[in-house]
C-alpha positions, -999 to 999 in steps of 0.1 A, spaced: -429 294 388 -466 288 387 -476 282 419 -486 241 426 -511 234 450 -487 216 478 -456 229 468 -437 219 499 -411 236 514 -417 266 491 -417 289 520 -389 276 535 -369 275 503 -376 313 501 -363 317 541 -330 301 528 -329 325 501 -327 352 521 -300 336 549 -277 328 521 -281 357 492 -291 388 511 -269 418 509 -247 397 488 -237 408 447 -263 379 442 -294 399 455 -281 432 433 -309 446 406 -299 448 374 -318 446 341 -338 420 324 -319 423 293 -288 418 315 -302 386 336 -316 371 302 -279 373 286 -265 358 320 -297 330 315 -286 326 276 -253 322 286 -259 294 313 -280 274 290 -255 275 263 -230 262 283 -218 226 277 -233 217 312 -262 227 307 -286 192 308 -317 207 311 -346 219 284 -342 246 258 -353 283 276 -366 313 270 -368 345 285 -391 374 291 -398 403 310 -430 404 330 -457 424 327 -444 460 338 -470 456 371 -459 419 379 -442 416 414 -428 383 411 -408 363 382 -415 325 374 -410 297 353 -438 282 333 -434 252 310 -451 216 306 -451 188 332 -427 166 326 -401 189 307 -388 180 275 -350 182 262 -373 196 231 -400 219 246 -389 253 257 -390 266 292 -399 299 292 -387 322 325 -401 355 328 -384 381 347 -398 410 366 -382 445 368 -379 442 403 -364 407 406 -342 412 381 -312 395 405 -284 368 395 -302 350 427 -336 350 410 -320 339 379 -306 307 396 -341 304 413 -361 299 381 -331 280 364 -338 253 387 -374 253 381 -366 248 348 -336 218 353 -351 200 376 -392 204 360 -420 229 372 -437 195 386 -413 199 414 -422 230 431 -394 232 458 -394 199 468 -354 183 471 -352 178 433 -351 215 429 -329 220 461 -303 199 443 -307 214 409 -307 250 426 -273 242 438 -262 235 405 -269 262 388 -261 285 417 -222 268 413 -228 272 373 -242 308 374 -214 322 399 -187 309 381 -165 290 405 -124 289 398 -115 257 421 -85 274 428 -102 302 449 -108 295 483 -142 316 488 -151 305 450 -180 284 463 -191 308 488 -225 312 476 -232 274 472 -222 271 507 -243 292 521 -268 281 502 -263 244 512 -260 252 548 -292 273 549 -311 245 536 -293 217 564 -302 246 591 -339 247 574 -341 211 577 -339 209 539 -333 177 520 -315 175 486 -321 149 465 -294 134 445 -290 151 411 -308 135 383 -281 151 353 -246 153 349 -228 173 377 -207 205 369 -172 202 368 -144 223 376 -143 232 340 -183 247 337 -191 277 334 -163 301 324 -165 341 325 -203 345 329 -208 383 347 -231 412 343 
């Protein structure tokens, strides 16, 4: 995500990152090519409410992956998300997914908090009949509460029981 000058709570966001994803399957490096099918995927599922994207590895030397796009994202105008080696996660793609759903305007702010939890619920493929199938959007949630993270109320359909479907590696 191109880095906006006041991006609030960016750090923070990252900190719950790390309480709620690390050591978990979600934090496991796999290939671009593999995270850009998982992206594809996402974004072609009926939920899906946000913009058309696209997606690219970074340069071989970048560090970080982002999502760059225009202001005020159109249903029309792509998104594109670029991917670095080294970030090639399911919890990065979720990251930049939400830059994407809820707008790059919106840094971190609680906008994105609530569109990162719903792609995190999309991209992990919750069965409602599983007990731990929301783990990770748990955690998630409760990192950001513990950060003293708001979410804003979602701005797009919510994802039902029924999104998703067998989306793995």
């Amino acid at each position: 995500m191109t880095h906006l000058q006041g991006d609030v709570g960016r750090t923070a966001v990252y900190a719950c990152e790390v309480a709620a994803f690390d050591g978990t399957d979600l934090e496991e490096v796999t290939t671009v090519d593999a995270i850009a099918r998982l992206i594809g995927r996402l974004v072609a599922d009926r939920w899906w409410p946000g913009p058309p994207v696209r997606v690219e590895a970074a340069r071989r030397d970048a560090g970080s992956s982002g999502t760059h796009g225009p202001i005020a994202a159109s249903k029309s105008v792509p998104m594109t998300i670029r991917i670095s080696r080294a970030q090639a996660t399911i919890a990065t793609a979720a990251h930049e997914l939400a830059h994407a759903l809820a707008g790059v305007e919106h840094g971190h702010d609680a906008l994105y908090r609530r569109a990162y939890l719903d792609v995190v619920e999309v991209i992990t493929n919750l069965d409602p009949t599983d007990r731990r199938a929301d783990l990770h959007t748990r955690q998630l949630a409760q990192a950001f509460a513990a950060g003293g993270l708001e979410v804003a109320a979602r701005r797009w359909p919510s994802p039902g029981p029924d999104t998703g479907g067998a989306i793995a590696l």
